[in-house]
C-alpha positions as YAML, in Angstrom:
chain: A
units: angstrom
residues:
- id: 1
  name: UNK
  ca: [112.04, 169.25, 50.30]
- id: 2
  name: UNK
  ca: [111.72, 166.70, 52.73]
- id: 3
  name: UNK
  ca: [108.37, 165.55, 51.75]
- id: 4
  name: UNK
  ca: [109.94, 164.99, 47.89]
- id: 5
  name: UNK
  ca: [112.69, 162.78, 49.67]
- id: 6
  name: UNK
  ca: [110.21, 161.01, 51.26]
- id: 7
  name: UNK
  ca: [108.00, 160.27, 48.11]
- id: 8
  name: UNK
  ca: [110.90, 159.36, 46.34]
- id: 9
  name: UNK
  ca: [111.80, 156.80, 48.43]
- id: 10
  name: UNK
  ca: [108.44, 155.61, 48.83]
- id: 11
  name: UNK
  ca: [107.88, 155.06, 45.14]
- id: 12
  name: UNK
  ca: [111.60, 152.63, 44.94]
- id: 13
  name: UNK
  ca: [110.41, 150.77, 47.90]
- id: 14
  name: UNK
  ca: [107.23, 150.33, 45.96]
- id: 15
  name: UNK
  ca: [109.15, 149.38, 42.96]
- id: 16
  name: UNK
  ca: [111.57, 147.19, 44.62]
- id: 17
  name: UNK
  ca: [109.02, 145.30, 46.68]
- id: 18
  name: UNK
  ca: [107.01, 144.56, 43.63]
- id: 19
  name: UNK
  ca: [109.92, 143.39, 41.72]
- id: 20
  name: UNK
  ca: [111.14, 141.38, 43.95]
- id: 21
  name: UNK
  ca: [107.24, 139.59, 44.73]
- id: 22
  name: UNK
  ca: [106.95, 139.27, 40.70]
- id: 23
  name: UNK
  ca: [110.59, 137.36, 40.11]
- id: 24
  name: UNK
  ca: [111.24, 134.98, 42.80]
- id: 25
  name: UNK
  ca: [111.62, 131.78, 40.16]
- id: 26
  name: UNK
  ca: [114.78, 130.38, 40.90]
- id: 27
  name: UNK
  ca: [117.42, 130.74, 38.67]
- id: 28
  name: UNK
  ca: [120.77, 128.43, 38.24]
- id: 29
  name: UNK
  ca: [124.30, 129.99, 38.57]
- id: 30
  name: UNK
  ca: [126.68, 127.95, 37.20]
- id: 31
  name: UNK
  ca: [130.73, 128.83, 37.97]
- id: 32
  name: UNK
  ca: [132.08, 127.50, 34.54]
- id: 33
  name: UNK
  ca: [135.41, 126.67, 35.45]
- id: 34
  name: UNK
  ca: [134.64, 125.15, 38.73]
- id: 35
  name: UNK
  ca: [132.10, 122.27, 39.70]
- id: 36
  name: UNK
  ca: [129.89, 124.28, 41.35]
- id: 37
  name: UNK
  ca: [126.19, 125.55, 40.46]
- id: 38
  name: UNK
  ca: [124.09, 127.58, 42.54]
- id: 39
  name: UNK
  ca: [120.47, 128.28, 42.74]
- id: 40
  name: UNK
  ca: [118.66, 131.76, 43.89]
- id: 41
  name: UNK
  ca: [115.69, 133.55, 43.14]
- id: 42
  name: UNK
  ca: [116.13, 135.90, 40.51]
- id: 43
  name: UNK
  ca: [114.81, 138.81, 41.40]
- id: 44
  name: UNK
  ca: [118.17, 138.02, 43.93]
- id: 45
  name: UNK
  ca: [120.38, 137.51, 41.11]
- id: 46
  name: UNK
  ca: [119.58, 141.03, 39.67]
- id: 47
  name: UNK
  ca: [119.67, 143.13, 41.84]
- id: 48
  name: UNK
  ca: [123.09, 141.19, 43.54]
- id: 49
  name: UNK
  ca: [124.23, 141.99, 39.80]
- id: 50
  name: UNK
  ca: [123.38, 145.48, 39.86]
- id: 51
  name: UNK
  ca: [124.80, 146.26, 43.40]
- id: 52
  name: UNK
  ca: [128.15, 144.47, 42.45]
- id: 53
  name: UNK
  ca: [128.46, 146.40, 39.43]
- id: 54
  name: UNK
  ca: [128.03, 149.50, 41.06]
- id: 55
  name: UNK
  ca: [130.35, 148.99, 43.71]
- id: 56
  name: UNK
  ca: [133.09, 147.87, 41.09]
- id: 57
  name: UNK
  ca: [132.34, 150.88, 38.94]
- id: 58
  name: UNK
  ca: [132.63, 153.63, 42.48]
- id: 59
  name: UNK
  ca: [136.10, 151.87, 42.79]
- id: 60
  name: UNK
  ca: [137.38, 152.17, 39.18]
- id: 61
  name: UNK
  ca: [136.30, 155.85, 39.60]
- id: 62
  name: UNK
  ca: [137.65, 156.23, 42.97]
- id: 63
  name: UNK
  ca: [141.17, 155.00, 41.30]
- id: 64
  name: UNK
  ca: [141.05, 157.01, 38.63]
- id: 65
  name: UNK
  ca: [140.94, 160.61, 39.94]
- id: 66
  name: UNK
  ca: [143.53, 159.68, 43.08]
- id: 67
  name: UNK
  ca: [145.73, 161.10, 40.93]
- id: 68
  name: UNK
  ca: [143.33, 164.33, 40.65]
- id: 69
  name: UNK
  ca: [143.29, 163.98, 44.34]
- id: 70
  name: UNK
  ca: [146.74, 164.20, 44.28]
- id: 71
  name: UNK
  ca: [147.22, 167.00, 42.14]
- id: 72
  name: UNK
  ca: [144.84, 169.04, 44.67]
- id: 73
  name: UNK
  ca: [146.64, 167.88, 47.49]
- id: 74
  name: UNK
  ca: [150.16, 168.99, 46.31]
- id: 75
  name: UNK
  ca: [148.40, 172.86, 45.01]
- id: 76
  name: UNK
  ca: [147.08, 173.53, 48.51]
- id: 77
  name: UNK
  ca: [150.45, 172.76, 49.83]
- id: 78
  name: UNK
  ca: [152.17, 174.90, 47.42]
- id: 79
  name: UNK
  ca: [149.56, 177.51, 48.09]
- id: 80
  name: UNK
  ca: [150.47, 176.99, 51.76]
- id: 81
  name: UNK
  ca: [154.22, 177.97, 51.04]
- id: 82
  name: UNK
  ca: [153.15, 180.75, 48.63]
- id: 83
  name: UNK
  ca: [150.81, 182.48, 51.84]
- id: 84
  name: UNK
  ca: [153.40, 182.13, 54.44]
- id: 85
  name: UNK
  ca: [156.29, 183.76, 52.05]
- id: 86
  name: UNK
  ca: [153.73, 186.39, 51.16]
- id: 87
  name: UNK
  ca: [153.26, 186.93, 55.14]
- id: 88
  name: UNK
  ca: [157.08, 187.32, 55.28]
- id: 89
  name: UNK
  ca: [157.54, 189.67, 52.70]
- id: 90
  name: UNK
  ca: [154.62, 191.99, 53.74]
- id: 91
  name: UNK
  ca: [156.26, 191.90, 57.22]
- id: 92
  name: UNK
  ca: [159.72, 192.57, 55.71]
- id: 93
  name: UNK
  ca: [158.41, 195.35, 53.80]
- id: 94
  name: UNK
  ca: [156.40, 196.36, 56.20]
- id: 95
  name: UNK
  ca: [159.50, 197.32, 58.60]
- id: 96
  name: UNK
  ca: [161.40, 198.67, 55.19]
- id: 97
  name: UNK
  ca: [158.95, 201.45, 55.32]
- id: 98
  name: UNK
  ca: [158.99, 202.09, 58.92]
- id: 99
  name: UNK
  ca: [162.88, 203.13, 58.25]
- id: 100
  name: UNK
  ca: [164.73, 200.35, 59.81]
- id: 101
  name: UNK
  ca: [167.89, 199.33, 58.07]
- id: 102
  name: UNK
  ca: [167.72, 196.67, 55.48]
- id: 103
  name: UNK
  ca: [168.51, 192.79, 56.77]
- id: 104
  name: UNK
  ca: [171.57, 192.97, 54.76]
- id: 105
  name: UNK
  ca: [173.16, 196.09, 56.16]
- id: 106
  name: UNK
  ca: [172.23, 195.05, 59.30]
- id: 107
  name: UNK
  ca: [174.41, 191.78, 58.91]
- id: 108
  name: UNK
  ca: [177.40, 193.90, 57.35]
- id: 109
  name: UNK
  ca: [176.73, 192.17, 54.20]
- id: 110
  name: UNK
  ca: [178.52, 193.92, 51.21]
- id: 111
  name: UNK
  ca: [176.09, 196.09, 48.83]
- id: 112
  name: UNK
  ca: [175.69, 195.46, 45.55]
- id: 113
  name: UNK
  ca: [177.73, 197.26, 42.55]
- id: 114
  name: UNK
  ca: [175.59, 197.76, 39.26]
- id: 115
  name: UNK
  ca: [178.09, 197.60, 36.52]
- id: 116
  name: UNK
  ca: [177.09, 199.23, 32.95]
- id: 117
  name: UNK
  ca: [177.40, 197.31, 30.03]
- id: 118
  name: UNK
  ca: [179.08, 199.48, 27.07]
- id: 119
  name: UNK
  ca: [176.20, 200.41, 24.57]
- id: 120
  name: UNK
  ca: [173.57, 200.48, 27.30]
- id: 121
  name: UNK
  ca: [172.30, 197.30, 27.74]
...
């Protein structure tokens, strides 16, 4: 696998190098709005082009799934909760079955009364 990487690479050096050798005529930039022109090999210009497009494309992207990122974030917290309740209750019910008295008994808190509604519901 690391001989592929290393072929790969080879072969867009290759390309790059000879791109760059074949378009070095220089090429004028001119900022419309503003007085100013400048002049740089093309093969310069392109690939400057390229590179800035990429980078503003990564950060578009990058904005648009923070709120992905954010979703994520606020599940694994919830799952978080979820895990240490479920720790709780297996440790409550845990200590059910070994026969100690329920929390609320122990705190002398009233029981509940079930009350019947007529026609059985």
């Amino acid at each position: 696998m690391h001989y592929l990487y290393l072929i790969v690479t080879f072969l867009f050096l290759v390309v790059f190098v000879t791109f760059t050798a074949v378009n070095l005529q220089e090429v004028a930039i001119d900022f419309w709005p503003f007085e100013y022109q400048l002049s740089l090999p093309f093969a310069l210009v392109l690939l400057g082009s390229l590179l800035l497009g990429f980078l503003v494309g990564s950060f578009l992207m990058w904005l648009r799934f923070g709120a992905a990122r954010a979703r994520a974030r606020r599940a694994e917290q919830r799952a978080a909760i979820l895990e240490r309740e479920l720790v709780e209750l297996k440790r409550t019910t845990g200590a059910l079955r070994d026969g100690s008295p329920r929390p609320a008994e122990v705190a002398g808190a009233p029981k509940a009364i079930s009350q019947t509604v007529p026609g059985g519901h």
